[in-house]
PLY file of the C-alpha trace (Angstrom):
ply
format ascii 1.0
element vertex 236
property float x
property float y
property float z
element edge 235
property int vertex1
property int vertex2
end_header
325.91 -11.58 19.56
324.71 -10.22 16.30
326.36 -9.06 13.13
326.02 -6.64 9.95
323.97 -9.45 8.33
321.87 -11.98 10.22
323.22 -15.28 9.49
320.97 -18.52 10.65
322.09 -20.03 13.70
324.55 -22.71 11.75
325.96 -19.89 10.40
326.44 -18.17 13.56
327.65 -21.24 15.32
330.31 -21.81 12.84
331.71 -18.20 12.56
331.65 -18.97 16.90
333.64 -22.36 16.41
335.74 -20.89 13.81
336.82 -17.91 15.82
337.58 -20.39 18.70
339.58 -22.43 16.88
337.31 -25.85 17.51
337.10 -26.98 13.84
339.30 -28.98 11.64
339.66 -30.97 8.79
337.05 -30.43 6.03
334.80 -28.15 8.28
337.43 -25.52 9.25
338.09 -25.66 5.41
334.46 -25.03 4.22
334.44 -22.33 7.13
337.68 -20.58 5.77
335.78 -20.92 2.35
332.87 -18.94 3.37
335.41 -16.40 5.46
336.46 -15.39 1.92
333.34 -15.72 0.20
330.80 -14.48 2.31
331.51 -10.66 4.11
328.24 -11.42 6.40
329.96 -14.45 7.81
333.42 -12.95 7.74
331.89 -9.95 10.36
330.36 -12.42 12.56
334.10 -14.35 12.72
335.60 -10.67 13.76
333.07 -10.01 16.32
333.26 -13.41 17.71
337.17 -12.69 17.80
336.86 -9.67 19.37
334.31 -10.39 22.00
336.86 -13.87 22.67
339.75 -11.07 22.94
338.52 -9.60 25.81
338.08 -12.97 27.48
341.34 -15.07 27.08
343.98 -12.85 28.17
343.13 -13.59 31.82
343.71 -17.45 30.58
347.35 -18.18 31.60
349.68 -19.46 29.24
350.33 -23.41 28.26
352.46 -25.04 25.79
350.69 -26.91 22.92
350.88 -30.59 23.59
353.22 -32.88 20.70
350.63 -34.93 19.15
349.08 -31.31 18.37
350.94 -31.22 14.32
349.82 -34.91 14.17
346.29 -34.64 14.48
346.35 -31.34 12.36
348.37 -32.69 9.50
345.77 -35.84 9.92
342.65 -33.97 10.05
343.81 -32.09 6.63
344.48 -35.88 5.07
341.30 -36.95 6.09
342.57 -39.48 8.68
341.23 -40.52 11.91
338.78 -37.70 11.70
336.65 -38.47 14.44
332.59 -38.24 14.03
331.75 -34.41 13.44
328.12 -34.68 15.55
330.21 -36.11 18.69
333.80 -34.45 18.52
332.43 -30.75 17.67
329.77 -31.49 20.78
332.36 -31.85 23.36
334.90 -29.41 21.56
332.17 -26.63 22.09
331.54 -27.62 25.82
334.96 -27.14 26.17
335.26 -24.04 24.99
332.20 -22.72 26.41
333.66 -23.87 29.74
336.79 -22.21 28.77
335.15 -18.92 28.11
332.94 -19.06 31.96
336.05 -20.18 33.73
338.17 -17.05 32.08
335.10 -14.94 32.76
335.04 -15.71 36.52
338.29 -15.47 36.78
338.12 -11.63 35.17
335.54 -11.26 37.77
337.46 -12.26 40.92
340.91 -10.19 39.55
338.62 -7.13 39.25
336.92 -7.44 42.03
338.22 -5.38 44.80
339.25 -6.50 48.43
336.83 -6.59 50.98
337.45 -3.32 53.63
339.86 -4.40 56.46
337.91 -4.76 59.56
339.00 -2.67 62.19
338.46 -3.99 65.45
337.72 -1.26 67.96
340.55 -1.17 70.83
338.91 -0.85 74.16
340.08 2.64 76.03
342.88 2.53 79.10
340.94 2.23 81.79
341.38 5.57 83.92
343.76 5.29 87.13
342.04 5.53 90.39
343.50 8.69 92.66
344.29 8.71 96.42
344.87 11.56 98.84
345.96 11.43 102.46
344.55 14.73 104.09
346.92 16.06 106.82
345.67 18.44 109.28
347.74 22.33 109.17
349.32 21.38 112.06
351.29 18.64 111.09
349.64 16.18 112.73
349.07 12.23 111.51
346.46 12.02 108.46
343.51 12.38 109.89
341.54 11.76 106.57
341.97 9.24 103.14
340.33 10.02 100.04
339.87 7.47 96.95
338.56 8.54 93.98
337.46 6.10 90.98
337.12 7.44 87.95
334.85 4.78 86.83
332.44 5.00 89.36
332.39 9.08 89.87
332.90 8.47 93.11
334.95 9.59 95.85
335.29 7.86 98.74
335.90 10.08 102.18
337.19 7.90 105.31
338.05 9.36 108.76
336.70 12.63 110.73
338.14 16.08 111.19
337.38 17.44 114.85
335.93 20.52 115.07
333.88 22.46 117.17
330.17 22.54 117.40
329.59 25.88 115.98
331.52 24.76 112.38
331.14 21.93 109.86
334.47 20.58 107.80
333.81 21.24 104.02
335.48 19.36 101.32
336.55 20.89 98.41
339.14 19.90 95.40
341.32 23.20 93.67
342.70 22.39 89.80
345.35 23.88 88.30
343.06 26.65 87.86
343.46 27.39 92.07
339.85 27.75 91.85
338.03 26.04 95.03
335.09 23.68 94.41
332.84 22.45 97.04
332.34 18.89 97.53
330.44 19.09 100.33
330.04 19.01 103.89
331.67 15.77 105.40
329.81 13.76 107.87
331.19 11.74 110.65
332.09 8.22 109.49
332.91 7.12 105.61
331.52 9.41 102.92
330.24 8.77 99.30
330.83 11.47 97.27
329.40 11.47 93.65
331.57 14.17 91.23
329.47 15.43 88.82
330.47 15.40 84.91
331.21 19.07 85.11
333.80 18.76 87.65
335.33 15.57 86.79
338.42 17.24 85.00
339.71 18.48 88.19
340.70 14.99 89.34
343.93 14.64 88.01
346.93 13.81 89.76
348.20 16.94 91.67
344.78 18.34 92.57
344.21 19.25 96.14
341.93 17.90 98.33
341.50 20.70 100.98
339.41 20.71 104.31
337.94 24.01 105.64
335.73 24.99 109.00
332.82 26.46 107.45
329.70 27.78 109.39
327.86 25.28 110.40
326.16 23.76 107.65
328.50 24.56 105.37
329.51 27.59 102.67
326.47 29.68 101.87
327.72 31.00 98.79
329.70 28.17 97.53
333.03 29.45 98.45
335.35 29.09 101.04
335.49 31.10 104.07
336.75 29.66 107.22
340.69 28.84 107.84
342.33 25.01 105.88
342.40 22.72 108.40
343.43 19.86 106.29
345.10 19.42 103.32
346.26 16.64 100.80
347.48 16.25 96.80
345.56 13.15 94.21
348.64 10.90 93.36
347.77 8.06 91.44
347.85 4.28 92.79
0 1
1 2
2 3
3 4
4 5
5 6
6 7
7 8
8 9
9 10
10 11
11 12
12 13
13 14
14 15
15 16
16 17
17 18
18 19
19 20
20 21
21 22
22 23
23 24
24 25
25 26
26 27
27 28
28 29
29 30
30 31
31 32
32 33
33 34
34 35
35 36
36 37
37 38
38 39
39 40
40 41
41 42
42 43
43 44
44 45
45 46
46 47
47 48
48 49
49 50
50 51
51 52
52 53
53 54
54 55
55 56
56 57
57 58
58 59
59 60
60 61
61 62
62 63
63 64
64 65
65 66
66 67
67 68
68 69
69 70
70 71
71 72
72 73
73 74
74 75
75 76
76 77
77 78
78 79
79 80
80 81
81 82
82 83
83 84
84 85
85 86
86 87
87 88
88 89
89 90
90 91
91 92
92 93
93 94
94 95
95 96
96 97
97 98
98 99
99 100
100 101
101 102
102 103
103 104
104 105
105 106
106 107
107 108
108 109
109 110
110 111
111 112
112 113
113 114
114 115
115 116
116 117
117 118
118 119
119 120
120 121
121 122
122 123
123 124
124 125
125 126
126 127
127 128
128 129
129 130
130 131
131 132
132 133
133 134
134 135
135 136
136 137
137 138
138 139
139 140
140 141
141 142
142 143
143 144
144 145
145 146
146 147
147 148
148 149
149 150
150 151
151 152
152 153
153 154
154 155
155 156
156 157
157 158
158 159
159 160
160 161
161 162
162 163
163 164
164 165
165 166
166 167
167 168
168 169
169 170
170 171
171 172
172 173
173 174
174 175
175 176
176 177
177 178
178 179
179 180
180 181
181 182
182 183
183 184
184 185
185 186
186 187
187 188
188 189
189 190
190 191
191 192
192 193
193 194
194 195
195 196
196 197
197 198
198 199
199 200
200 201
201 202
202 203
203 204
204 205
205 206
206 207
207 208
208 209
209 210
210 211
211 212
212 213
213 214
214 215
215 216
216 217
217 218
218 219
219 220
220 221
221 222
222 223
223 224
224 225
225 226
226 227
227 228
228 229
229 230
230 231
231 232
232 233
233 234
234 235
């Protein structure tokens, strides 16, 4: 703190305890007496009131106690003024407790809320797709295809005859119509791993289609020999 003229630190202390409110008796009247007197003392009261001012309105409220009258109208008398040294030691304590606790408090109302924490929601797990192949002719399945989406992989079980100058190709058409080759499919179970690039074509409704290519397979990456199975991803 510091005012228009430098007071010594009694001074300064009792324009502090004055603006408080702490003294009585005698000393709030010699205080009062300099307010008037004195225009150095009377700034440091108004800047100790208005630094206080922007401290105690985050005080709440409370109702002056009875005996309140009594011990004023007794302090002016003169009676049962207790020791100065002792009861202005503890009054300004108190009122520098006051002034922390209403200072904290102004800290914790203007402090803001801490960011919500969002708590990331783990994604739907994709459904796996099936497909039972059935041969043109109408025949029995003669092939089951699994797909899981989690893996990349599709999983090929059962052989399509053919003859020994052709291999059976695998290939999945989008809604695009446009084949892509999966591969050639061996005799027993086959692993097939779908690269990123095509993984958007397993959906449910894609076709899973079966064609006799030259043996080895499609040179050029398209089909050429006649469907000789065919079946659509559903999910399970």
């Amino acid at each position: 703190m510091s005012a228009p003229d430098e007071l010594p630190d009694d001074g300064a202390t009792q324009a502090a305890e004055l603006a408080l409110g702490l003294l009585e008796g005698p000393e709030r009247a010699a205080a009062l007496r300099r307010l008037l007197a004195e225009p150095g003392f009377a700034a440091e009261v108004d800047a100790w009131r208005a630094h206080f001012a922007l401290l105690l309105p985050v005080l709440p409220g409370r109702a002056a106690p009875e005996t309140v009258l009594e011990r004023v109208e007794a302090a002016l008398d003169g009676r049962g003024a207790a020791p100065a040294g002792i009861w202005r030691g503890w009054q300004w304590l108190a009122g520098a407790a006051t002034l922390v606790a209403a200072t904290l408090a102004g800290v914790l109302v203007l402090r803001p809320a801490p960011a919500p924490v969002v708590i990331a929601q783990a994604p739907a797990p994709l459904p796996i797709l099936a497909a039972a192949i059935v041969s043109t002719d109408g025949e029995a399945p003669a092939v089951a295809a699994v797909y899981e989406p989690g893996r990349d992989l599709l999983r090929v079980a059962g052989t399509v005859p053919t003859d020994a100058g052709h291999s059976p190709e695998l290939w999945v058409i989008a809604a695009d119509k446009l084949p892509v080759s999966l591969g050639v499919i061996g005799a027993g179970p086959n692993d097939v791993t779908i690269a990123r690039l095509h993984k958007r074509r397993f959906v449910a409704g894609s076709q899973l289609v079966i064609t006799a290519e030259a043996r080895g397979g499609s040179p050029d990456g398209k089909p050429h020999g006649p469907a000789i199975g065919a079946g659509a991803l559903a999910k399970i």
